[in-house]
Every structure is written in structure tokens, then in C-alpha cells.
N, C-alpha and C positions, 0 to 999 in steps of 0.2 A: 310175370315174365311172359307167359303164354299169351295175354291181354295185349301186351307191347309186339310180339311177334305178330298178332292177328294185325294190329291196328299199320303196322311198320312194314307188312313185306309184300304191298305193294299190288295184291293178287285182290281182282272185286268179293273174289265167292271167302275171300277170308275176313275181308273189310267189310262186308256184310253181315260174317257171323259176328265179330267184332260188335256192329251196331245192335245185333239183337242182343249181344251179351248186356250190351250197356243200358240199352232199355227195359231186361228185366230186371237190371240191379236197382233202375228207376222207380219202376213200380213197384219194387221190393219197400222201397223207404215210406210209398204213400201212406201206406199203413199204421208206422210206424210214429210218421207226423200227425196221422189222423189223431191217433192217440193220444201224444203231447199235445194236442189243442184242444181236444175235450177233455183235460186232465185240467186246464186254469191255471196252470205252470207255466206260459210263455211268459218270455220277457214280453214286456209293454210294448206295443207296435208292433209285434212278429204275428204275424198269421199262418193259419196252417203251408200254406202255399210256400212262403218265403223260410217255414221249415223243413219243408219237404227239399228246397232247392241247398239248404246248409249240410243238411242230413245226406243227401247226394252227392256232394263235392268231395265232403270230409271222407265217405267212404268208400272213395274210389282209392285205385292201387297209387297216382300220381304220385302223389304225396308224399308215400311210405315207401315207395322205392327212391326218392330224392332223398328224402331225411335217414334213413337206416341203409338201404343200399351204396346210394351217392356220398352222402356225410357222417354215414358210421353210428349214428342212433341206434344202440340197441332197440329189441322188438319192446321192451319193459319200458323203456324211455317214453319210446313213441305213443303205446300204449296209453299211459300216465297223462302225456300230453294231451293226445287226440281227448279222453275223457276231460280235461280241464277245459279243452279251447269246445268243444261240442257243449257243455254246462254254462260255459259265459254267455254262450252264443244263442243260444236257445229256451235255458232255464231262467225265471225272474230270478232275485235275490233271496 
């Protein structure tokens, strides 16, 4: 909610911190991908890179405040799912 106030109200010096937040969460994932691709666990065709940009998306607040806030997904639902849809999406078989 805090994330959506920064991003939503309109003030530069808030829409700025806004942006750094977002770019550490960025760099937060590189790591993360780095890993999964020197682990030989990606699905065929996924590169570190095009992990790094899944692992990003999925873990931003967007998402889980549509599905649990906006449509009532419990946090456990969401949870359950986001693990299912990140494993297809990333992991071989």
C-alpha cells in the first residue's frame, strides 16, 4: 500500500523514492537468478536474464494486491499459486 501511495500521489521526491524502491527490489532478484542458472534447473530457452525479468514481475506487490486485496485470494491461496506459476515458469520439468 505504501509502494502504491509512493507511486500514485503525484509528488516528484515521492516518485523517486518510489523508483529506488523499485530498483532495489530489481537488484535484489539478480542474485537470486544468478543462482537458478548456475544450478542447470532452467527450463530450456530461459536464461539468466529472462529469469531475473520473471523473478521481478512475480515479486512485485501488483499482482497480490489485485488477486488478494481486489479478488479476495487469501494470502495462503496466493502464496500456493505464485509458487506453482514461478516453478513452471522457470524450473525444467
Amino acid at each position: 500500500v505504501l509502494l502504491r501511495f509512493l507511486e500514485e500521489s503525484g509528488d516528484p521526491e515521492l516518485l523517486a523514492e518510489y523508483h529506488k524502491v523499485q530498483a532495489r527490489r530489481r537488484e535484489q532478484e539478480s542474485d537470486l537468478a544468478s543462482k537458478l542458472a548456475a544450478s542447470g534447473r532452467l527450463r530450456p530457452g530461459l536464461d539468466r536474464n529472462r529469469t531475473w525479468d520473471i523473478l521481478w514481475v512475480f515479486s512485485g506487490t501488483h499482482l497480490y494486491e489485485q488477486l488478494v486485496i481486489q479478488q479476495g485470494w487469501t494470502p495462503d491461496i496466493y502464496e500456493s499459486w505464485l509458487a506453482d506459476v514461478l516453478i513452471t515458469q522457470i524450473l525444467a520439468a
